[in-house]
C-alpha positions as CSV (number, residue, x, y, z in Angstrom):
1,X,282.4,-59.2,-72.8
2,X,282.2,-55.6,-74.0
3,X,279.4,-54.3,-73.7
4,X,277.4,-50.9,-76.0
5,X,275.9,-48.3,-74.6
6,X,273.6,-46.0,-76.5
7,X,271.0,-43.4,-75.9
8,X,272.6,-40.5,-74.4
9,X,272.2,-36.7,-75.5
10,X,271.0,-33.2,-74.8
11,X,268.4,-32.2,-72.9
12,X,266.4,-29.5,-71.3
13,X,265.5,-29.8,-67.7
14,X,262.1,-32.1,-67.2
15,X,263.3,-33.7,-70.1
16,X,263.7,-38.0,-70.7
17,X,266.4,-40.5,-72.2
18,X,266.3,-43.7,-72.4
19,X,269.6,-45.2,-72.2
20,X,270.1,-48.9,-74.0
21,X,273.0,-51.4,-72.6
22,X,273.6,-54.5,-74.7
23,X,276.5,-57.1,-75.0
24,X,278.3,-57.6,-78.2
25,X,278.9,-61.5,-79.6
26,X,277.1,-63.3,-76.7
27,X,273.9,-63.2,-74.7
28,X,273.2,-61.4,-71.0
29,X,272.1,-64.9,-70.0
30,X,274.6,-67.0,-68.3
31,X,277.0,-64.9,-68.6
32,X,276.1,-62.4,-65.5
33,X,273.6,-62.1,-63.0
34,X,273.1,-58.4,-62.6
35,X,273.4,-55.2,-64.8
36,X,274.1,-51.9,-63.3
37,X,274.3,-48.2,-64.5
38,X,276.7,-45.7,-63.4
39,X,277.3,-42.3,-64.1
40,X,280.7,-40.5,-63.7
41,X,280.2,-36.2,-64.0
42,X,283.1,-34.4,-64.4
43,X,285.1,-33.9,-61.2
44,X,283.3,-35.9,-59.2
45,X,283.7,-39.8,-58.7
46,X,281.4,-42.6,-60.6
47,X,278.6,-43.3,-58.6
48,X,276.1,-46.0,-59.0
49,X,272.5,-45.3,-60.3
50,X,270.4,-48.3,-60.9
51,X,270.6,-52.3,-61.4
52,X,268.4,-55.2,-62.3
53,X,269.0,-58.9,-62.0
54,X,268.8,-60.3,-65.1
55,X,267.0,-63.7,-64.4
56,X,264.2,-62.0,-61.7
57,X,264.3,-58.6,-62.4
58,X,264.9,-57.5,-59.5
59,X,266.1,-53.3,-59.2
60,X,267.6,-51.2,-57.1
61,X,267.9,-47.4,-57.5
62,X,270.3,-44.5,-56.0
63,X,268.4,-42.3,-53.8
64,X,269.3,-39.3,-56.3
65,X,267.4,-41.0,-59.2
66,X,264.6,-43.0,-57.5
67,X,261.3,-42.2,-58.7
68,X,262.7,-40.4,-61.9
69,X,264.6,-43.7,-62.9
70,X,263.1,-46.9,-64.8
71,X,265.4,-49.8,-65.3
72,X,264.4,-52.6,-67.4
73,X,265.5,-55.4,-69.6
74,X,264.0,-57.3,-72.7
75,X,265.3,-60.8,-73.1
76,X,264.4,-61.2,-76.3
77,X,266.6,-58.5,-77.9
78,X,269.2,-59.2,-74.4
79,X,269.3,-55.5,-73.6
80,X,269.1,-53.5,-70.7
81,X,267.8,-50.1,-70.4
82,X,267.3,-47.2,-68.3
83,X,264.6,-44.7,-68.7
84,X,265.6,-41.3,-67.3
85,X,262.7,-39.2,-66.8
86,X,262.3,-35.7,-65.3
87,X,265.9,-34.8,-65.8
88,X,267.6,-31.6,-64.0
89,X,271.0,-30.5,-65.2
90,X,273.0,-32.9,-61.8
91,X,272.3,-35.7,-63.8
92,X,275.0,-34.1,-66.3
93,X,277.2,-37.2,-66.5
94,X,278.8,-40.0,-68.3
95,X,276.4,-42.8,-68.2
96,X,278.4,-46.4,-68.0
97,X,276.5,-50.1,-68.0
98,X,278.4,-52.8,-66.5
99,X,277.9,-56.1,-65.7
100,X,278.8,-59.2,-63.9
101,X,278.3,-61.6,-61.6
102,X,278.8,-59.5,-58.0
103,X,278.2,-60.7,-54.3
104,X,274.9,-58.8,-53.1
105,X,277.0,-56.8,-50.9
106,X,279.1,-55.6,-54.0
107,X,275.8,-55.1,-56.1
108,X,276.2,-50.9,-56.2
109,X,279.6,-51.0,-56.1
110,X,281.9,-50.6,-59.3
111,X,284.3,-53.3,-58.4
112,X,281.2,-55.7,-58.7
113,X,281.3,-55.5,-62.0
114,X,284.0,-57.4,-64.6
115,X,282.3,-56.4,-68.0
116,X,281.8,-52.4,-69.5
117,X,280.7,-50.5,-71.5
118,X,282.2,-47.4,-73.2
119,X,280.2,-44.4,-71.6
120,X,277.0,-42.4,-73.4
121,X,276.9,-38.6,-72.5
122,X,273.8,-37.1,-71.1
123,X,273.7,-33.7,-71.0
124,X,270.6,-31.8,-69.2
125,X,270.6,-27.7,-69.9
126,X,268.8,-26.0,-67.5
């Protein structure tokens, strides 16, 4: 399923974004079992940042974003997002969702995930 990503931008340092992931022709539900974020900056590799478990809600957060990082999802409009708060000018990146249906062990790992989608820039000037 291809999935939209939306939300990204510039920003000053201490800033917030909130990043929105939804699927396009079909529902979350069913489909996958968790949704993850990851971010890619340039030169470096993509690196996880946060998921949730669709059905409980569950998240998990990279150390670099925990406790600046809210991800959430509303079942009724089946989207997923991530509220960025307190940004700082490393969290320059290219911000992908993905999702799928991964073993726990491959939960913050990019080959968990079978479904993505096409990147949202956030930019963070210092």
């Amino acid at each position: 399923v291809q999935l939209q990503a939306s939300g990204g931008g510039l920003v000053q340092a201490g800033g917030s974004l909130r990043l929105s992931c939804a699927p396009s022709g079909r529902t979350f539900s069913g489909y996958v079992n968790v949704i993850s974020w990851f971010r890619q900056a340039p030169g470096k590799e993509r690196e996880f940042v946060a998921n949730i478990q669709w059905s409980g809600g569950s998240t998990y957060y990279a150390d670099s974003v925990k406790g600046r990082a809210t991800i959430s999802r509303d079942n009724a409009k089946n989207t997923v997002y991530l509220q960025l708060n307190t940004l700082k000018p490393d969290d320059t990146a290219v911000y992908y969702c993905a999702a799928g249906r991964p073993i726990r062990s491959y939960y913050s790992s990019e080959y968990g995930y079978t479904s993505w989608g096409q990147g949202t820039q956030v930019t963070v000037s210092s």
